[in-house]
N, C-alpha and C positions, 0 to 999 in steps of 0.2 A: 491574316486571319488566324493563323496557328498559336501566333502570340496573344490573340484575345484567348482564342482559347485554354489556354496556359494558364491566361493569368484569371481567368472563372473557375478552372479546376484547383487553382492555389488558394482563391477565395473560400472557397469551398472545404478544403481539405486542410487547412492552417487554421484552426481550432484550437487553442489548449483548453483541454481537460482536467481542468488545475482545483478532492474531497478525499482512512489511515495509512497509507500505502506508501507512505515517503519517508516512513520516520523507522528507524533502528529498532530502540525501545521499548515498542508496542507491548512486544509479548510477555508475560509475567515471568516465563522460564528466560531468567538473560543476567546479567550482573548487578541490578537494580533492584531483582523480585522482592529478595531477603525474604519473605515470607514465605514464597514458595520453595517447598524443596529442594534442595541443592542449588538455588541460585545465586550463589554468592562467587567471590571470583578468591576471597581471605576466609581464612578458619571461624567460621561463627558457631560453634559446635552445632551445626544442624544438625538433624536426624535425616537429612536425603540419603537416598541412596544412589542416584547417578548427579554427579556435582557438573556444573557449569566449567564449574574449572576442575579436569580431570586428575591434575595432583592431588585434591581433596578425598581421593578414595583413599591414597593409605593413610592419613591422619587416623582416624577410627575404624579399620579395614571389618566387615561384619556382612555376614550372610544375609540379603533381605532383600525380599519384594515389596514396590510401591507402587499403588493403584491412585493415580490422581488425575481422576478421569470426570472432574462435573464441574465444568465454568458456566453455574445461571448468569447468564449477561443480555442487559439492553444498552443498546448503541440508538444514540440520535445523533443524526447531523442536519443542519438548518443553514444557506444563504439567504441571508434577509434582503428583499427586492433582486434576487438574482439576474431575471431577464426582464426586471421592470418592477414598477412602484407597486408595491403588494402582490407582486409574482414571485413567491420564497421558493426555493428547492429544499424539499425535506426528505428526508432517507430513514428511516428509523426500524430498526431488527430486533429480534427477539428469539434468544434459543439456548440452548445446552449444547457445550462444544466440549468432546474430551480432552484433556488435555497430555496426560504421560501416563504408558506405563514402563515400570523398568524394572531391573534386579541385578544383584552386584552378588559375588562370590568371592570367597578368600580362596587361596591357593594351600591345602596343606602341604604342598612339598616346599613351597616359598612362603614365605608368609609375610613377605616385605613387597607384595605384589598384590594387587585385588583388580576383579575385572568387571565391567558392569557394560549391559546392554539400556538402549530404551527405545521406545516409539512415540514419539514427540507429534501429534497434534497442534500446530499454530492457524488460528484464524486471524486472519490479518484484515480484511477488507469485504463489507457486501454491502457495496453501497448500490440504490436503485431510484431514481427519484425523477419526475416529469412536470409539466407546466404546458400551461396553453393561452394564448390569448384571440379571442374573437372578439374584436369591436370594427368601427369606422374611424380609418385613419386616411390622413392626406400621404397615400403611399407613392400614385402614381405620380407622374408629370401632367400637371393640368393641360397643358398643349393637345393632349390625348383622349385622357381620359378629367374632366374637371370637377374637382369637388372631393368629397372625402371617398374612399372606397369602403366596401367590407372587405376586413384583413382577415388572417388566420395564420398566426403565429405555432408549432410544437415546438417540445423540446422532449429528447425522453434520452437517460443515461442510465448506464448499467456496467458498474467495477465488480466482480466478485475474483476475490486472491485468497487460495488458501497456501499451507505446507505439509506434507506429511513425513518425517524425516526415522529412516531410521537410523539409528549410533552406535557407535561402539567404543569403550573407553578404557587404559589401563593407568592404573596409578602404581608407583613405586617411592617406597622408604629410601632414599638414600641415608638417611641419619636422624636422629631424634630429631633431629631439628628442621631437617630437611627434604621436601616431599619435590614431584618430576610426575607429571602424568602427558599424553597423548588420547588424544579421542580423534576418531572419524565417522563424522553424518554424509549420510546420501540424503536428500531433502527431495520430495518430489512437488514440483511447485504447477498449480495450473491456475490459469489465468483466465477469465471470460470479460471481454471488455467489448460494448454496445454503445456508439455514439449515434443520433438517427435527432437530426433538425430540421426543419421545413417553412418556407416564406409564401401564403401564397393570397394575392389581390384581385378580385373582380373590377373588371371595366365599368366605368360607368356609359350608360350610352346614351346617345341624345334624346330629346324627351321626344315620346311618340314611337318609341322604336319594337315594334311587335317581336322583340329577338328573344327567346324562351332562356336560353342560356347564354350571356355574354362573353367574350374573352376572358379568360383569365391568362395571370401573368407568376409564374409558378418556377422556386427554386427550390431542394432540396437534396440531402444528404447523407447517407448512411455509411457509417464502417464500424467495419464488426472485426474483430479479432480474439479467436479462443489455441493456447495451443497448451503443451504440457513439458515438461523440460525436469530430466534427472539429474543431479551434480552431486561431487566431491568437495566436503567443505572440510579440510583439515585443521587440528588446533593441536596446541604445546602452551602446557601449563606447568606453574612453579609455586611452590606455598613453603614458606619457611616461618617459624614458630618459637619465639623467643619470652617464655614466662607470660607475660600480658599482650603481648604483643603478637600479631598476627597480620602476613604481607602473603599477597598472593598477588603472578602476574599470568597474562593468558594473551598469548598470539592467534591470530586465524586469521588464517591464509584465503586470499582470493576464493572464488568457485570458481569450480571446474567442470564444465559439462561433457555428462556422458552419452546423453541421451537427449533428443529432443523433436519435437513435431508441430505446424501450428499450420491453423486454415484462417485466411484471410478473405471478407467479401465486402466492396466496396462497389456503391451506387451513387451517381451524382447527375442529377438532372435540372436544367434551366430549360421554362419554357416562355417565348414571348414576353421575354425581355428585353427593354429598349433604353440602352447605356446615354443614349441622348436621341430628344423626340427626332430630329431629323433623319436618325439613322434607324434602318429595317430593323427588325427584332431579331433578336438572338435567340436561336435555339440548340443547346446541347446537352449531348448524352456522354458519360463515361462510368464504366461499367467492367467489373473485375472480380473471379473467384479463384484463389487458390489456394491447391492444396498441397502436404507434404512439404510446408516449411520448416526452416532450421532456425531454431532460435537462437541467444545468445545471452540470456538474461546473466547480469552481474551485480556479484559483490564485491566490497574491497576488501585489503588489508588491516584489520582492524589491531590494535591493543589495548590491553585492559589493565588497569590495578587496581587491587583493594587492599585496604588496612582495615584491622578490626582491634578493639583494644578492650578487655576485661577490666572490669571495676565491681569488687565483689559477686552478686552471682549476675550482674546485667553485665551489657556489652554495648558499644557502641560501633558502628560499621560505617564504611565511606567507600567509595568508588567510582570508576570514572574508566570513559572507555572513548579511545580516540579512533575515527573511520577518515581513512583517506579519502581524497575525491576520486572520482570517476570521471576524465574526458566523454566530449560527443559519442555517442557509439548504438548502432540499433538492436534491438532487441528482437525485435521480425525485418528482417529484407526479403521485400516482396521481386518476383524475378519480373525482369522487363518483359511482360508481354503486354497484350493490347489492352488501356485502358479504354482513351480517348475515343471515340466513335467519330467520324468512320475510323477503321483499322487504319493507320499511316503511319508511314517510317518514323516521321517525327514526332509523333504522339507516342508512339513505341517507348522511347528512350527516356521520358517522364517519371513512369512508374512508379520505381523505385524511391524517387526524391520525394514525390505527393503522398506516398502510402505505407511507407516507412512506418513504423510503430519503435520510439526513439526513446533514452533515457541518457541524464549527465547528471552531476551528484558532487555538492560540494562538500566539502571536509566537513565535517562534525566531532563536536565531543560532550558526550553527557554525562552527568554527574550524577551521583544517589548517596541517600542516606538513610540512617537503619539505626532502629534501638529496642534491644530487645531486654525485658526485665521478669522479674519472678513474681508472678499472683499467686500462688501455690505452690507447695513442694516439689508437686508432678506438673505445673503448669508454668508454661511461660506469653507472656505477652509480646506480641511484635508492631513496631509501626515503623512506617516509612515512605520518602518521596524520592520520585527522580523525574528529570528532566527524559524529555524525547524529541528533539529539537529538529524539525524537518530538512533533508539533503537536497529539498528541491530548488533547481538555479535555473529554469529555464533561459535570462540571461546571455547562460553560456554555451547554448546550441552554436553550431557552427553555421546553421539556414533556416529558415521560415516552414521551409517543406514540414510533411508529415504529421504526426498525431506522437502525445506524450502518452508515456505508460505508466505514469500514475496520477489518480486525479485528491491529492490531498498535498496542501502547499502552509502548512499553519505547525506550530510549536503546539506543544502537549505536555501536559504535567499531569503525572501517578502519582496517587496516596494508596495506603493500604494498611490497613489494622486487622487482627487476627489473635489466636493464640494458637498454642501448641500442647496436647493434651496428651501427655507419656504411659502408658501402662506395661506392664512389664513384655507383652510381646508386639505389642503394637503402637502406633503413634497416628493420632489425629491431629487436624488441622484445619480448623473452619477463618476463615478470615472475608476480608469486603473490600471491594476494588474499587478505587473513584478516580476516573481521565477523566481530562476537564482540557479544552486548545481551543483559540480564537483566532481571528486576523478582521483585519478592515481591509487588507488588500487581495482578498481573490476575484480573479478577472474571469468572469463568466463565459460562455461561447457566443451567444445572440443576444440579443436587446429588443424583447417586443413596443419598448414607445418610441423606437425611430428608426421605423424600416425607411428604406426606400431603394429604388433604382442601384444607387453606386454603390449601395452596401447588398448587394442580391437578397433584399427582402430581410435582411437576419437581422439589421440595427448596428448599432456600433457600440459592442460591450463597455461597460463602464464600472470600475471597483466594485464590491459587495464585502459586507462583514460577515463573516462565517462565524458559528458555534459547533463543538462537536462535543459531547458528553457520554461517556459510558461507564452505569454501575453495574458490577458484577457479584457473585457469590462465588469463593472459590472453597471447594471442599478438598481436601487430601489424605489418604490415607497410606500408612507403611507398614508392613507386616515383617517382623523380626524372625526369623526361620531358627 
């Protein structure tokens, strides 16, 4: 009996969750932006003031504050037939997210040394989207119940990721040619993730039967997990500068948590379920809240390069940035107390395997490209693309158990056009953001056209094509002190 029970709680709780949150990229501020402020990894004579790659502060070392704090963006995302034929999950947001502020200072006692702070804003993920289906399906076993029943399929998800990091950066001249910087961000990441699915089918009863309210035959499942997590993300950058030529490399190291907390609540109930008609119905409860978890969310070891090359007053820029994998490893481990209802020893020792909140991550490397020209004497033009190619391998789980912590599994490609507007103490920068990623292979959780018994009411997921689209407005402003 403990082994059915086991393996209803596995059914249950072995979901993937498979919609931006897997991909590197995303963010505008990274080695791809080129248009945004300091985001380069090589010398493209920007006007940022804290640079992506920290040896870029003494190439042009100068006193100035930058307010680039107004990303208008809409985000959609769509599976077409997700848990069934004209059953789409749509997500779609709308808001103003700020994005940096910073400011850099010369040193006049050195002056082969500049030092720049920022407060880095990333929105990465608020995805929320639900389905439901109510018809007449042949759920039960006719043996029982004969004929079609009334079903009632949900489904309701809810990802929201953001970052809030603050940095610290020193760049140094070794020689005309030769720049060396270090920066270190604390990132404070919180996470709010909501899975909640439900199977449930009324009896049919024989005709004549004065019964107000029939049997039903009822499974469903919720896990929630919100927690907040502080880390050490160190980096070591290098930019050397040869005439036209311009090579920039940038290390960053693992994260390192400092700080971290998460509450987990997880509900899973089967009622009068009959795995085959001769056998009694099944009913079970497993039920679980806690608090004061330790998370462990991670990043890899990443490196980067860019080359950027002059040709009269344009430029043309390239880059690429390689992310090691990540093994099995969880992100919330839940402590073995009692899920399984009743309380027993050997339900005890579960836990952790079914309720786990899990991430693994395979190597990546994205590319970008950048070309920037002159409209005006004080203006310049910028465009550009890069890859954002998703880290997700579910694959390479090491077991069935648990729940994944991200639900986006698709490749993503940025464009982005803008200019750059110079006036003697200030610089603007209006530009226009277009992500655009697909897949035919994301695997849903449930399948409202074919519940039944073996499958606990959910169906048996089957492929979906995804779309995911987001245009933005990015505005930036820099003020020269």
């Amino acid at each position: 009996m403990v082994r059915i029970l086991l393996l209803l709680a596995l059914g249950l709780s072995f979901r993937y969750s498979s919609a931006q949150d897997s991909n590197y990229w995303s963010s505008n501020y990274g080695p791809g932006g080129f248009m945004t402020p300091g985001a380069t990894i090589a010398d493209t004579k920007d006007s940022g003031v804290f640079f992506y790659n920290p040896a870029l502060l003494a190439v042009r070392p100068k006193t100035a504050l930058e307010f680039s704090g107004s990303l208008y963006q809409f985000e959609s995302n769509r599976i077409i037939d997700a848990l069934g034929k004209g059953k789409d999950l749509k997500s779609v947001s709308a808001g103003v997210s700020p994005q940096m502020h910073s400011g850099s200072f010369e040193l006049k006692r050195n002056e082969r040394l500049v030092l720049a702070y920022a407060l880095i804003h990333t929105h990465i993920l608020n995805d929320r989207a639900n389905q439901r289906q109510d018809t007449r399906l042949n759920v039960l076993d006719d043996a029982y119940s004969p004929g079609t029943e009334y079903y009632i399929g949900q489904f309701s998800e809810i990802n929201q990721v953001s970052e809030i990091a603050g940095a610290f950066s020193a760049g140094y001249r070794l020689s005309e040619k030769l720049f060396i910087g270090a920066s270190l961000e604390v990132p404070l990441r919180k996470q709010s993730f909501d899975i909640e699915y439900s199977g449930r089918a009324l009896h049919n009863l024989p005709a004549g039967s004065d019964v107000l309210f029939p049997p039903l035959t009822n499974t469903e499942a919720v896990y929630r997990v919100d927690y907040t997590q502080v880390s050490l993300k160190p980096k070591l950058g290098l930019a050397y500068n040869h005439g036209r030529h311009h090579v920039g490399l940038l290390v960053t190291l693992p994260l390192a948590r400092i700080f971290s907390q998460g509450t987990l609540m997880s509900d899973n109930v089967v009622s009068d379920l009959r795995l085959t008609p001769t056998v009694s119905p099944i009913n079970f409860l497993a039920n679980t809240r806690q608090e004061k978890l330790k998370t462990n969310y991670k990043t890899p070891l990443s490196i980067g390069v860019g080359y950027s090359y002059d040709f009269g007053r344009s430029q043309l820029y390239v880059a690429a940035e390689y992310f090691a994998k990540l093994s099995d490893y969880n992100v919330l481990t839940p402590r073995n107390d009692y899920f399984i209802r009743p309380d027993t020893g050997s339900a005890n020792t579960t836990t952790q395997g079914l309720l786990k909140f899990k991430d693994v991550r395979k190597a990546v490397t994205n590319v970008a490209v950048g070309f920037s020209f002159p409209v005006k004497p004080s203006v310049t033009g910028y465009v550009s693309v890069r890859t954002d190619f998703s880290y997700a391998d579910e694959k390479s789980f090491v077991d069935d158990g648990g729940y994944v912590s991200y639900t986006t599994n698709w490749n993503t490609y940025h464009a982005q056009i803008g200019a750059n507007i110079r006036r003697p103490k200030f610089s603007f920068r209006p530009g226009l953001l277009l992500s655009y990623g697909t897949t035919s292979k994301y695997k849903p959780e449930v399948n409202f056209d074919t519940p039944n018994e073996s499958n606990l009411l959910l169906g048996d997921p089957v492929e979906a094509k995804a779309n995911h689209l987001v245009i933005g407005l990015l505005l930036s402003y820099i003020h020269n002190l």
